[in-house]
C-alpha positions as CSV (number, residue, x, y, z in Angstrom):
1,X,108.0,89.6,129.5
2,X,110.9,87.8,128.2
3,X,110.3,84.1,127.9
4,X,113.0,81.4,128.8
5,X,114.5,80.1,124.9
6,X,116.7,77.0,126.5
7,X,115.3,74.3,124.7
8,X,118.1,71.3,126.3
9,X,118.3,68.6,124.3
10,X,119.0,64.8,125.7
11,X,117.2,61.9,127.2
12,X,114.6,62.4,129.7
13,X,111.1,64.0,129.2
14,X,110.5,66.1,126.2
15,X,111.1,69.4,125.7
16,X,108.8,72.0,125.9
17,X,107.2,74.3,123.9
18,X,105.7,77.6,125.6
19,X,102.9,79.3,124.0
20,X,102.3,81.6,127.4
21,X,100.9,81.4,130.9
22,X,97.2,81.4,132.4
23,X,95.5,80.8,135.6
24,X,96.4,77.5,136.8
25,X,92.1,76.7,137.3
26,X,91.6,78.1,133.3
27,X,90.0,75.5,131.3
28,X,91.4,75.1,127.7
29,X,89.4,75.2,124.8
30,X,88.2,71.3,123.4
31,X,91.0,69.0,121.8
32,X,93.6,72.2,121.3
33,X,96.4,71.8,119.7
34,X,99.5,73.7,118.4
35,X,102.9,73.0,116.9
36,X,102.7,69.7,114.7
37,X,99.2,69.1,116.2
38,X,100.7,68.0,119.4
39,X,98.2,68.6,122.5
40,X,98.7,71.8,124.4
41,X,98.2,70.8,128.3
42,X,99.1,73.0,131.2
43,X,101.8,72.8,133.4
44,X,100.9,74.4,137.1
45,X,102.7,75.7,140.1
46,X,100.2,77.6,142.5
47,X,97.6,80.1,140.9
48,X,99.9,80.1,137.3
49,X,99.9,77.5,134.4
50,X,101.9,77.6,131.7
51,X,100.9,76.6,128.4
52,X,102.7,74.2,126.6
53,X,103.4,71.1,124.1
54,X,106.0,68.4,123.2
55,X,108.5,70.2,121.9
56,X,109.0,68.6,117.8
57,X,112.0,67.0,117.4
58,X,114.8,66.9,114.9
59,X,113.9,70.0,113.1
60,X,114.3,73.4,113.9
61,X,111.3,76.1,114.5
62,X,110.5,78.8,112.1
63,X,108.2,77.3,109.8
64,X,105.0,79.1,108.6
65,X,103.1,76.3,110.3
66,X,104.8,76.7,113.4
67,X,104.2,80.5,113.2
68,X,100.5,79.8,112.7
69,X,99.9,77.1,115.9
70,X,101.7,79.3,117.8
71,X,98.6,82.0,117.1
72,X,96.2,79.3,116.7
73,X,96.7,78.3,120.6
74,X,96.4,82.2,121.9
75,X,93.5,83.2,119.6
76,X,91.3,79.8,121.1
77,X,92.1,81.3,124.7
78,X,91.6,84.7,123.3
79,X,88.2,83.6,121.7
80,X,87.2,81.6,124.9
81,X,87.5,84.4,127.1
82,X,90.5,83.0,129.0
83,X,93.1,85.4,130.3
84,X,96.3,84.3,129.2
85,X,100.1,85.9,129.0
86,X,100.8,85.7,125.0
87,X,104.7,84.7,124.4
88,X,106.5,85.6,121.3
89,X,107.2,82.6,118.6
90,X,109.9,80.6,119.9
91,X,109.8,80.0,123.6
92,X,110.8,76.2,125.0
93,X,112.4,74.3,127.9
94,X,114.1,71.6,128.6
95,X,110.7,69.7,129.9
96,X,107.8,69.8,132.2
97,X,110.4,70.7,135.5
98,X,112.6,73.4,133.7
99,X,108.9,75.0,132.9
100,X,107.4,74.9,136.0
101,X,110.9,75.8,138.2
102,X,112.1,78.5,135.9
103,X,109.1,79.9,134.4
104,X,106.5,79.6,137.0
105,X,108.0,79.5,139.9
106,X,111.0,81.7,139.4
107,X,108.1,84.4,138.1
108,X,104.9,83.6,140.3
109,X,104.4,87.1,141.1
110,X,105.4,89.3,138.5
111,X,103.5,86.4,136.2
112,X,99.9,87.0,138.3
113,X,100.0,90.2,138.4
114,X,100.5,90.6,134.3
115,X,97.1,88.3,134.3
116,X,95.1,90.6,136.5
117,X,96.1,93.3,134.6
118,X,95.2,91.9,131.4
119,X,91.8,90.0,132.5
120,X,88.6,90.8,130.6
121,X,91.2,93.1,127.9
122,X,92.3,92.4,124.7
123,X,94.1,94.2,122.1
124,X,93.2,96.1,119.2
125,X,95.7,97.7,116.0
126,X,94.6,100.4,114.2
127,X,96.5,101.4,111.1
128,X,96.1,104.7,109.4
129,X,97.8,105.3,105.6
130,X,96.9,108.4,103.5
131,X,95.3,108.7,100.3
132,X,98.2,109.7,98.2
133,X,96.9,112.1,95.5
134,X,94.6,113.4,98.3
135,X,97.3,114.6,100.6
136,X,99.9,115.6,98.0
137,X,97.1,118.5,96.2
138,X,96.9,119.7,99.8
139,X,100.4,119.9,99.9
140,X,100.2,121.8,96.7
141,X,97.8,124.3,97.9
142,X,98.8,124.6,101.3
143,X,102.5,125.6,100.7
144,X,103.3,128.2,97.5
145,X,107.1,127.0,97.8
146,X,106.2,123.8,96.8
147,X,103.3,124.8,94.5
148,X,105.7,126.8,92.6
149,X,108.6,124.5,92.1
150,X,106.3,121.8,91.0
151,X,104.7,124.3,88.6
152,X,107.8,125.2,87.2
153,X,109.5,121.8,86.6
154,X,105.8,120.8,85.3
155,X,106.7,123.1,82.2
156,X,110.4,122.1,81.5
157,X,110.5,119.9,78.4
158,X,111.5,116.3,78.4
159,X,114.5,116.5,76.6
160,X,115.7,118.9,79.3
161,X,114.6,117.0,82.6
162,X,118.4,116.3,83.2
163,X,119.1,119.9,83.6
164,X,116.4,120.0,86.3
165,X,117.7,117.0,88.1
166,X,118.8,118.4,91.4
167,X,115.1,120.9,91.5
168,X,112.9,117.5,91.4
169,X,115.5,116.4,94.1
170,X,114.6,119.1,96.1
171,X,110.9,119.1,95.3
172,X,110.9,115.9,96.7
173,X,112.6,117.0,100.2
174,X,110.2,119.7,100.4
175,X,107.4,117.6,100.1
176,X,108.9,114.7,102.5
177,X,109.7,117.3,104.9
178,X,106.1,118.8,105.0
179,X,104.7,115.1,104.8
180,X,106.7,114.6,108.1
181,X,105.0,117.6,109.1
182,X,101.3,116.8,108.5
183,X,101.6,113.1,109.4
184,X,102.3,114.3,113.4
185,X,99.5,116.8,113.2
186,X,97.0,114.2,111.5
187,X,98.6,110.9,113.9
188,X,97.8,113.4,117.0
189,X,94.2,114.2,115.6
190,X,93.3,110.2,115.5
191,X,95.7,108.9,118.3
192,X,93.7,111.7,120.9
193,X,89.9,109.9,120.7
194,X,91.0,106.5,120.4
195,X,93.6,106.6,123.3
196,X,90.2,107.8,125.4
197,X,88.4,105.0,124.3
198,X,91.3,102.4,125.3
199,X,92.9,101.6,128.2
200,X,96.2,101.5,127.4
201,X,98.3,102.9,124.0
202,X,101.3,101.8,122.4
203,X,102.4,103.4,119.0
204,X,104.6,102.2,116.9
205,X,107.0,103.5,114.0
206,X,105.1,104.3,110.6
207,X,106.6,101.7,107.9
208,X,105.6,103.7,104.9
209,X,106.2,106.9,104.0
210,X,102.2,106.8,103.4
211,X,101.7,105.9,106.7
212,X,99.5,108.2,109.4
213,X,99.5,106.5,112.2
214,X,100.2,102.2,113.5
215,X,99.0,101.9,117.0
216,X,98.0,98.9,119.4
217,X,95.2,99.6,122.6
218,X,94.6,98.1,125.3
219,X,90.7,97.6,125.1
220,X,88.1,96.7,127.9
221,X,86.0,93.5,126.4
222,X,83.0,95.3,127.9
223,X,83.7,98.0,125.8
224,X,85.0,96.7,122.2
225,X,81.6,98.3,120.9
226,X,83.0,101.6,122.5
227,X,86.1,101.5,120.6
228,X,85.4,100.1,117.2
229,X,81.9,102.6,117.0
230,X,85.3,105.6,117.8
231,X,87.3,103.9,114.5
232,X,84.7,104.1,112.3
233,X,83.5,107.6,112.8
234,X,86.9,108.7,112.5
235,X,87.2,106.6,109.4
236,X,84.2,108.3,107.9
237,X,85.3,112.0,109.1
238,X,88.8,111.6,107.6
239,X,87.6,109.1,104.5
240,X,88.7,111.7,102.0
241,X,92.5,111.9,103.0
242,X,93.2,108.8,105.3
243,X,92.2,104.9,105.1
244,X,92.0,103.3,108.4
245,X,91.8,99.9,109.2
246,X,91.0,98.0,112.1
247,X,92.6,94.6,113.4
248,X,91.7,92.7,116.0
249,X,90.8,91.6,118.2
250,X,94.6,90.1,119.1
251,X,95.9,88.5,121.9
252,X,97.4,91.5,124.2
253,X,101.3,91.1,123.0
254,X,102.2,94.9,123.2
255,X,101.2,95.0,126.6
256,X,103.4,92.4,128.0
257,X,106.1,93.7,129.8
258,X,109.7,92.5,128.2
259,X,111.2,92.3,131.0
């Protein structure tokens, strides 16, 4: 979900900043704070509450502090076991009214419906990166095309590499190209059990050309066991040739509609 950004300046109460939106009868965690250490309160209109702070003034956001309150405030909720909608750094209104009409109200619907969908889940990332020299002797003995080349330019003198320059070039598009190759085959192998163990799947774009797999899951709190017990036998079937890690748990951003 896409949250309102108009942050009004002027007299009047003070702008607001927007961390995300719970149910209107949650109870927040003990003295919590976010951005400059302001209180984080709740503003309600019927079963939603948003949840918010004072705006700081006469600076604008982006700071690595303000970064970190803003995940401060939605790992408490996370850790409390309080359903909440997580926003994306940088949501504010123009004060307590602008929050309630054009958040809240404008959204009541749509807004409870994303918090029954996400009660009792959180999210999970699971990142997958190969072991380099592991993959690339597969390569090598897997594909004579490659094994060859590499064999040959292995043997050409280094006073002569020049000559070879546009070989290694093509060595290298061989081996990107199967690379491209393998990393579907091996994402599919770990994306297959731990989609079955999640509710819910988003994968995202590899980074790195070392990359397997990056993926966020949508994960029953009843059965976090479930899932992290399915991580670490992969882990330990594939330890030879891929690295996984596990992050998490994280408060459920890829599974917030933007819109």
């Amino acid at each position: 979900m896409t949250a309102p950004t108009d942050t009004g300046a002027g007299a009047g109460p003070a702008a607001q900043y927007v961390y995300g939106v719970t149910r209107a009868d949650s109870d927040l965690p003990g003295e919590l704070t976010g951005l400059d250490g302001r209180p984080v309160t709740l503003i309600a209109h019927q079963d939603c509450a948003a949840l918010t702070s004072d705006l700081p003034a006469g600076r604008p956001l982006g700071e690595r502090s303000d970064l970190l309150a803003h995940q401060h405030v939605l790992e408490a909720l996370l850790e409390a076991g309080t359903v909440a909608v997580p926003f994306r750094f940088g949501a504010a209104l123009a004060g307590p009214e602008a929050v309630e009409k054009e958040l809240l109200a404008a959204n009541a619907d749509r807004l409870t419906q994303i918090l029954d969908q996400l009660d009792g889940r959180l999210e999970m990332r699971v990142r997958g990166t190969y072991v380099q020299d592991a993959v690339l002797r597969e390569l090598l003995t897997d594909d004579p095309q490659i094994a060859d080349l590499n064999a040959r330019l292995r043997q050409i003198p280094e006073d002569a590499a020049d000559a070879a320059y546009y070989d290694r070039v093509r060595l290298g598009e061989m081996i990107a190209h199967a690379l491209e190759q393998r990393r579907e085959h091996d994402a599919q192998a770990l994306l297959e059990p731990l989609a079955g163990a999640a509710e819910a799947t988003v994968r995202k774009q590899p980074a790195r050309e070392d990359d397997v797999v990056d993926a966020a899951f949508l994960i029953d709190a009843a059965r976090r066991e479930h899932f992290e017990n399915t991580v670490r036998e992969l882990g330990a079937a594939h330890a030879d040739r891929i690295t996984l890690r596990l992050i998490g748990p994280l408060p459920p951003y890829d599974f917030v509609p933007e819109a």
